[in-house]
N, C-alpha and C positions, 0 to 999 in steps of 0.2 A: 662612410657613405660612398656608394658605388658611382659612380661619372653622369649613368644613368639617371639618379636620383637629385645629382648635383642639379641637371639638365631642366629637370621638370620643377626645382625649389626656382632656377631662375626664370623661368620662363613663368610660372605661376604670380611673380611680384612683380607689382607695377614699381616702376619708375616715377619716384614721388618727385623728380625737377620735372619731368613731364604733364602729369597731373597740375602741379604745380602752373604749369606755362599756360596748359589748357585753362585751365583755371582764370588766371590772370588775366588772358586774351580776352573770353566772353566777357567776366567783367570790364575790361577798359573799353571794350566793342558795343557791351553795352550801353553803359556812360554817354560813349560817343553818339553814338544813335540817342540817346534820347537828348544829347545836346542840338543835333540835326534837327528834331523834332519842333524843339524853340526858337531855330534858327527860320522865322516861317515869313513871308509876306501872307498878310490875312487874305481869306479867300474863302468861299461857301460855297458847298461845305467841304470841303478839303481843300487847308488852306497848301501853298506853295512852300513846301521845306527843302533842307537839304537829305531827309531819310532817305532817299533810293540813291543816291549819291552815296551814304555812307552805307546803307545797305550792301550794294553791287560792287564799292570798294573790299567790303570787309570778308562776302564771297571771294572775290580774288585774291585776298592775301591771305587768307586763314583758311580756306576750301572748302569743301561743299559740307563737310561736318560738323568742323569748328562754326564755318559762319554760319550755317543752318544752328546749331546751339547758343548761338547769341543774339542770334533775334528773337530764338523762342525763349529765354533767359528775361530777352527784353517785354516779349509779350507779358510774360509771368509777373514781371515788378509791376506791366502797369494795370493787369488784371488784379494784384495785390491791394492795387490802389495808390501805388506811389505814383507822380506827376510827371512821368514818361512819355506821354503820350502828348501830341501836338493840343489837344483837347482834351478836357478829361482824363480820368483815369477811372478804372473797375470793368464790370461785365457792359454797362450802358456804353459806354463810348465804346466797347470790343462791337458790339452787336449796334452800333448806331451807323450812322452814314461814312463812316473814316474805316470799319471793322474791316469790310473786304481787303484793301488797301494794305491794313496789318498782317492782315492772315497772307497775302499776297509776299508780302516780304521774306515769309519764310523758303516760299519756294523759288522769287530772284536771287538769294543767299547763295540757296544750293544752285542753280544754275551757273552761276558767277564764280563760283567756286572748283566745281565740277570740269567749266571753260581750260579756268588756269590750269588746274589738274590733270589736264588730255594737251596740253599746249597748243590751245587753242587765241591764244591772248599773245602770239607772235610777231604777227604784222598787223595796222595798223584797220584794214579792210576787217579779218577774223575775227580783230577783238571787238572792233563797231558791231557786229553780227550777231555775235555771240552774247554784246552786253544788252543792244537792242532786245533781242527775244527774251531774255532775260530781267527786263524792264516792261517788256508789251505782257507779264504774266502778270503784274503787279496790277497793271491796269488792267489788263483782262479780267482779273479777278474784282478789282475792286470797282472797275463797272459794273461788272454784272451783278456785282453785290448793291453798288446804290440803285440802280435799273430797279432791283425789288423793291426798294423804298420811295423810288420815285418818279418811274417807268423808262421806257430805255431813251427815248427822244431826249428828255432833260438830263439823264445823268449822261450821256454820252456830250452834250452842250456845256454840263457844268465840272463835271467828274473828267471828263480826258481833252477836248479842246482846251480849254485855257492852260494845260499842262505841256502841251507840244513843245512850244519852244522852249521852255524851263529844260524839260526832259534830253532837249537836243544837244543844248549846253552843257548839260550836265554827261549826258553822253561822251560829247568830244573832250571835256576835259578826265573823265575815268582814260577814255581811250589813252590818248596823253601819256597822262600818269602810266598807263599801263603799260607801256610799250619801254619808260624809262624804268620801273620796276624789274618788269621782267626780262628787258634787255640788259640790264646792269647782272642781273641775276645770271645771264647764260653767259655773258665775257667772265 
């Protein structure tokens, strides 16, 4: 076999501890998120969890791919119908008043992710910035999704004010976290 050939057999096979890792990650990411899920004070119609919490965590430690494939992982069990979901599970509760919200997670993932990935997530201001805008998609998306179910005046009263301060906290403790993460990471 010529060097050449060697080149193209290794480059062609994946690496099955890799697969393997990825693998693992979305699952335990998953799990986690839908433990976030049950972790909820009740609220209507979207009650208070810790999902954007572990969401915009699992962006910044697994990146914009990884953690983008484990929410959508996540979406898929609970479109499956497994009990994932803070409410429900299946296509009803995807498409009900919480849907936007979900579908939103996919893209604070990749944000969150994306952050850590450009070193963004450094000092303590950056990461606030980076995790905020990353968080305001979530609810960007998932207002505007309940606004169509039940116009923008109420969902914007019932969908994103009572979430503020949850959100803020949850914010500054990612931030936190982030900074010992990735600061233990760059010593």
């Amino acid at each position: 076999m010529s060097s050449s050939s060697q080149i193209r057999v290794a480059v062609a096979r994946p690496t099955s501890i890799g697969a393997l890792r990825a693998l693992a990650s979305i699952a335990i990411g998953s799990a986690l998120l839908a433990l976030a899920a049950h972790v909820a004070v009740p609220f209507w119609p979207v009650p208070i969890t810790l999902q954007t919490l572990v969401v915009l965590g699992l962006g910044m430690v697994l990146g914009p791919s990884l953690g983008v494939a484990t929410v959508l992982a996540y979406l898929l069990e609970g479109l499956a119908g497994l009990p994932v979901f803070a409410h429900g599970a299946g296509l009803a509760t995807l498409l009900g008043p919480t849907g936007g919200y979900l579908i939103g997670y996919v893209a604070a993932a990749g944000v969150a992710g994306l952050a850590a990935r450009r070193g963004w997530l450094t000092t303590p201001v950056s990461t606030l910035a980076a995790l905020a805008a990353a968080d305001a998609i979530v609810f960007a998306i998932g207002v505007a999704w309940l606004a169509a179910l039940i116009g923008w005046d109420r969902a914007i009263a019932v969908g994103l004010v009572p979430f503020l301060l949850g959100e803020a906290l949850k914010l500054a403790l990612l931030t936190a976290a982030a900074q010992l993460w990735f600061g233990a990471r760059r010593a």
